[in-house]
C-alpha positions, 0 to 999 in steps of 0.5 A, a space after each residue: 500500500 502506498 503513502 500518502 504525503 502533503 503536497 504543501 509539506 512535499 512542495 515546501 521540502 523541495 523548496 528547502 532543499 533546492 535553497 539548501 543546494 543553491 545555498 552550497 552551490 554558491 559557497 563553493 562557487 564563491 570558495 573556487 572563485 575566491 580560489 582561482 582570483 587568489 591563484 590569478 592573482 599570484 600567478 600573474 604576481 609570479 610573471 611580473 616578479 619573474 619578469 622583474 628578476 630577468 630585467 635585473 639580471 640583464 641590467 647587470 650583466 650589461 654592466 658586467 660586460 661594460 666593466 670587462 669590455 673596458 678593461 679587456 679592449 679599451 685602448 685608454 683603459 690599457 694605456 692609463 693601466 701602464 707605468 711608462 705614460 707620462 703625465 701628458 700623455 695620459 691626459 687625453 686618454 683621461 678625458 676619453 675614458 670619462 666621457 665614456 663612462 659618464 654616457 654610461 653611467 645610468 641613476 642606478 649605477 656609477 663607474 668608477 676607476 682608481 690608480 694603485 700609483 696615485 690616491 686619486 678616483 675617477 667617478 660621477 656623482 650620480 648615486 650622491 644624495 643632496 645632502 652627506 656628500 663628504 660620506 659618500 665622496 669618503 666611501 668612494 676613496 674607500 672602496 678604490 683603495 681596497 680595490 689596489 689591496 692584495 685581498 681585493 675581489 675582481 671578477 664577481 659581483 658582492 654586497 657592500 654598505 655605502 654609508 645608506 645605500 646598499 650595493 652591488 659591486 664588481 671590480 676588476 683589474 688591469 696594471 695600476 688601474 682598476 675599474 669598479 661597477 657600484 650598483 645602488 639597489 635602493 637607487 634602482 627599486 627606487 626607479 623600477 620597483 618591486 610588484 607585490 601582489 598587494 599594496 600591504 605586501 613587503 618587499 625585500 632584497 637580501 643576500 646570501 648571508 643577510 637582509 638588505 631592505 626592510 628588515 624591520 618590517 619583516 621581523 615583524 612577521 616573524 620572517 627571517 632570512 632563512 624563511 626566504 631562502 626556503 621559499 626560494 628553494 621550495 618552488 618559489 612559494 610557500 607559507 610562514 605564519 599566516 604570510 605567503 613568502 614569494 622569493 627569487 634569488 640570482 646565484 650568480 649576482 647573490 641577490 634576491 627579492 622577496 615579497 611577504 604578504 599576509 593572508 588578511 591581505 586577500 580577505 577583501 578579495 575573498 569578502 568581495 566574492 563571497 559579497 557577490 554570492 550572497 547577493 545572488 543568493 539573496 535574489 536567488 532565495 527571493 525568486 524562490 519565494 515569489 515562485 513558491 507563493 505563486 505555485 502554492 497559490 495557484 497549486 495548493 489553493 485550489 486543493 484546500 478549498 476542495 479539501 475544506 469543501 468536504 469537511 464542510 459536507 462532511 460536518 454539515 452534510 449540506 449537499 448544496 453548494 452555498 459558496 461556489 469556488 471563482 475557480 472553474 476546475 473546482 467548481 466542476 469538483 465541487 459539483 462531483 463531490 456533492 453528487 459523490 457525497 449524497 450517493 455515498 450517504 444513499 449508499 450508507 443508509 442503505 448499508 445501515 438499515 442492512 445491518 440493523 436489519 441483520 442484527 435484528 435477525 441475530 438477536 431474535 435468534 440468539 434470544 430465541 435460542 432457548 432450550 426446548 425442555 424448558 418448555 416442556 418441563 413446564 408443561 409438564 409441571 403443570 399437568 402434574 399440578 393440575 392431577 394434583 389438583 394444586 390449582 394455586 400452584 397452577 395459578 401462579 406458574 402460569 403467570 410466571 410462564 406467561 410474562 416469560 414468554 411475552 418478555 421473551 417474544 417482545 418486539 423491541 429486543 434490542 435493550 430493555 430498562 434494568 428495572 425490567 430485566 430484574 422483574 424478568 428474573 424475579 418471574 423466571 425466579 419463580 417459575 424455577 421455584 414452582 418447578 423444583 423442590 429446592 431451597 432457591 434465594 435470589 439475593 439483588 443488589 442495585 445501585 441507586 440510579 442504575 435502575 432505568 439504564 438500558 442493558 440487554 434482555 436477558 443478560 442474567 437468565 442464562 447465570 440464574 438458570 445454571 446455578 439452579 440447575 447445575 448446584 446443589 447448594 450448601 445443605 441443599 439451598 442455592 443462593 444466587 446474588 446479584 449486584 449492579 454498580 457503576 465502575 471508571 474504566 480508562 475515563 468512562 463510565 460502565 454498569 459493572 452486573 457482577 453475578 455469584 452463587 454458592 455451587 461448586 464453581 465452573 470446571 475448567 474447560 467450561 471457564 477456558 471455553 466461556 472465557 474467550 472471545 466468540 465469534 459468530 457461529 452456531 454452537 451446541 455448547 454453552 448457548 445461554 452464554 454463548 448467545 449472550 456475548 454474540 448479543 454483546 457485541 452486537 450491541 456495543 462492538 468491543 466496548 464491554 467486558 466480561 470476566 468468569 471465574 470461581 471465587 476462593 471460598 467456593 462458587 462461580 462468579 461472573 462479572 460484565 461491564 457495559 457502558 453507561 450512555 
């Protein structure tokens, strides 16, 4: 059998879930998008470092073939280099050699050429600040002097500090002369500067064996030179306490750029997307909205107002339309369940008068279903009353006979007033006392207020008749009370008929067999009771209760519940 399901809890599922969906959807296209900005922008960032990285080394190796070109091939060089020049004759070589470096000579990087015979340098003062000009003039003499030293480095580039400025310096010697490459770092990023990926990034040249720029600002983020070098060696990337180091490094000019960037710098990237996505799914959500107002108006409507429609039939069963629907569809619906509606309660009338017919046929048997010689010892008792001439005796059995047989063969048999009932069993009390020698008490008990509730007719007969005809009794006299009260079952009201004698009690199997539930059949045993719990759920369904046993000083006891109206 299939389930049922809501249409409206269906509809708002799908709703919720298609949200739900949409909702993850836009969180990851919002994470992949952030993902795949981040790694543009890095990538890019990578190009243009890379790029950065290429012209730096051109530079320098231009400089570096400049520096070897002169003092290799040029012929003032070589001539100024010799110990046999007079002072005469090196003066115009002098002044070739300057104009030449000085058209050289870029804001970044300066020649400058000393005499191991003389303390004298040649240079420019491109790389002089405005201001100091005595400390860089004074660094200069310095780093010309050290290149006439036995000690001195030619032929590769290092790191120097001149008074602020770092640079890179090439030297290289021939004779007295020796020709010297200052290349200022700062002067050149100055010009050309470092890209970062973003405008809080910091940017760095270091060395193989210390951080040139922004050191500071570096140990402020726990970035030290060893960091940058790993970044170098591991692909040029990689992470250090919440910063993305970047760095690049020329072996052969001992120089590299790093760039640390913190990752609360892409956090406006990042919001900026994730921004976006909530306002889609803001405007996705509000579509949904509209959409789902819509579909329930138009889909679900008109299945409430038909819903409603026969709970109205239902409670009023008015099979009239006073309210007719302004939809079309529903109003043809309404139309069929209210021909559906009054065929279903013909065919309901039809089917109840069925059943209360065939109950009737049920309980005419059941009660009818007497014992034939119990009329014929009747008879018979009063053909011997009459021999006997006891025409009182006669008199009075008859009566009783009489009211059994009307109370028995009553139309109305469906339920009687107790108050009946009990005058029946006070005849029916009779006539076993007229029939039989035995000492016979009937001992009733009713409940105040008990005594007009219906019950069923004959719903005590079968117990008295048993106890007088299946005991003895206790020194030959059968006592047979009978007690009505009212009892709460689960909230409710029963007429409790508790019924008791003082006989030997019911045998086993006849308390096995009376003690389960009947069905309908037509049984030879046990009919009196039998016929009574048939008639009992008839009349009440599975709303009663009944209960037989034998009571520990001795005797049956049979109890059964009814409900009160």
């Amino acid at each position: 059998m299939q389930r049922s399901f809501s249409v409206r809890k269906y509809t708002s599922r799908v709703f919720l879930v298609t949200i739900l969906v949409f909702g993850i959807a836009s969180l990851i296209y919002s994470g992949l998008m952030s993902y795949y900005s981040v790694r543009s922008i890095l990538s890019d960032f990578s190009v243009s470092i890379q790029s950065y990285m290429a012209n730096l080394s051109s530079n320098l190796r231009a400089e570096s073939d400049f520096n070897q070109t002169i003092v290799a091939s040029d012929p003032n060089f070589a001539l100024l280099s010799t110990n046999g020049t007079s002072e005469a004759k090196r003066l115009p070589p002098l002044y070739n050699l300057r104009q030449i470096i000085y058209y050289h000579d870029s804001t970044y990087c300066v020649n400058m050429f000393s005499d191991s015979k003389k303390d004298e340098v040649y240079y420019f003062p491109t790389l002089f600040p405005t201001e100091d000009l005595q400390s860089y003039q004074a660094a200069y003499h310095r780093i010309g002097e050290r290149a006439c030293e036995d000690s001195a480095v030619f032929g590769q580039w290092f790191h120097e500090k001149v008074v602020n400025d770092d640079y890179l310096i090439l030297q290289n010697k021939k004779g007295r002369l020796n020709l010297c490459t200052l290349f200022s770092l700062q002067k050149y990023t100055s010009q050309y500067p470092i890209p970062s990926p973003t405008d809080g990034s910091i940017v760095s040249v270091y060395s193989s064996d210390k951080i040139i720029t922004s050191q500071a600002a570096l140990e402020s983020c726990n970035i030290s030179l060893s960091d940058l070098q790993n970044s170098d060696s591991n692909s040029h990337l990689s992470l250090r306490g919440g910063n993305l180091v970047i760095s690049y490094y020329i072996e052969e000019y001992q120089t590299g750029i790093g760039v640390v960037t913190p990752l609360s710098e892409f956090v406006p990237l990042v919001s900026e997307r994730f921004l976006m996505s909530a306002v889609f799914l803001t405007l996705t959500v509000f579509m949904f909205v509209a959409f789902y107002k819509i579909s329930n108006r138009m889909l679900l409507m008109p299945i409430v107002e038909i819903s409603d429609f026969s709970k109205e039939i239902e409670k009023t069963h008015d099979y009239s339309i006073s309210r007719p629907s302004r939809i079309k569809e529903v109003q043809k619906t309404q139309e069929a369940l209210v021909s559906l509606a009054k065929t279903v309660s013909e065919l309901e009338a039809v089917r109840r008068a069925e059943k209360e017919e065939k109950s009737h046929v049920l309980l005419q048997y059941y009660q009818l279903q007497t014992k034939s010689h119990f009329f014929i010892n009747c008879l018979k008792s009063l053909y011997g009353m009459l021999e006997n001439r006891q025409i009182d005796k006669m008199k009075l059995m008859i009566i009783a006979f009489s009211n059994h047989l009307r109370y028995l063969f009553r139309d109305n048999i469906s339920t009687v007033p107790l108050s009946l009932e009990l005058r029946e069993i006070e005849d029916y009390y009779q006539i076993l006392s007229l029939d039989s020698g035995k000492i016979f008490l009937l001992d009733v008990d009713v409940e105040d207020g008990l005594q007009e509730y219906p019950v069923p007719p004959l719903i005590i007969q079968s117990f008295l008749e048993n106890s007088f005809k299946y005991n003895g009794g206790k020194n030959d006299m059968v006592i047979f009370s009978v007690k009505v009260s009212t009892i709460v079952e689960d909230g409710a009201n029963y007429m409790c008929i508790r019924m008791q004698d003082n006989g030997q009690g019911y045998p086993q199997d006849v308390l096995d067999a009376i003690n389960q539930r009947v069905k309908y059949s037509f049984e030879e045993d046990h009919v009196g009771i039998n016929n009574l719990k048939y008639r009992l759920s008839i009349l009440y369904g599975d709303n009663y209760t009944f209960a037989f046993y034998n009571h520990p000083s001795g005797g049956a006891c049979s109890v059964i519940s009814i409900p009160l109206p």
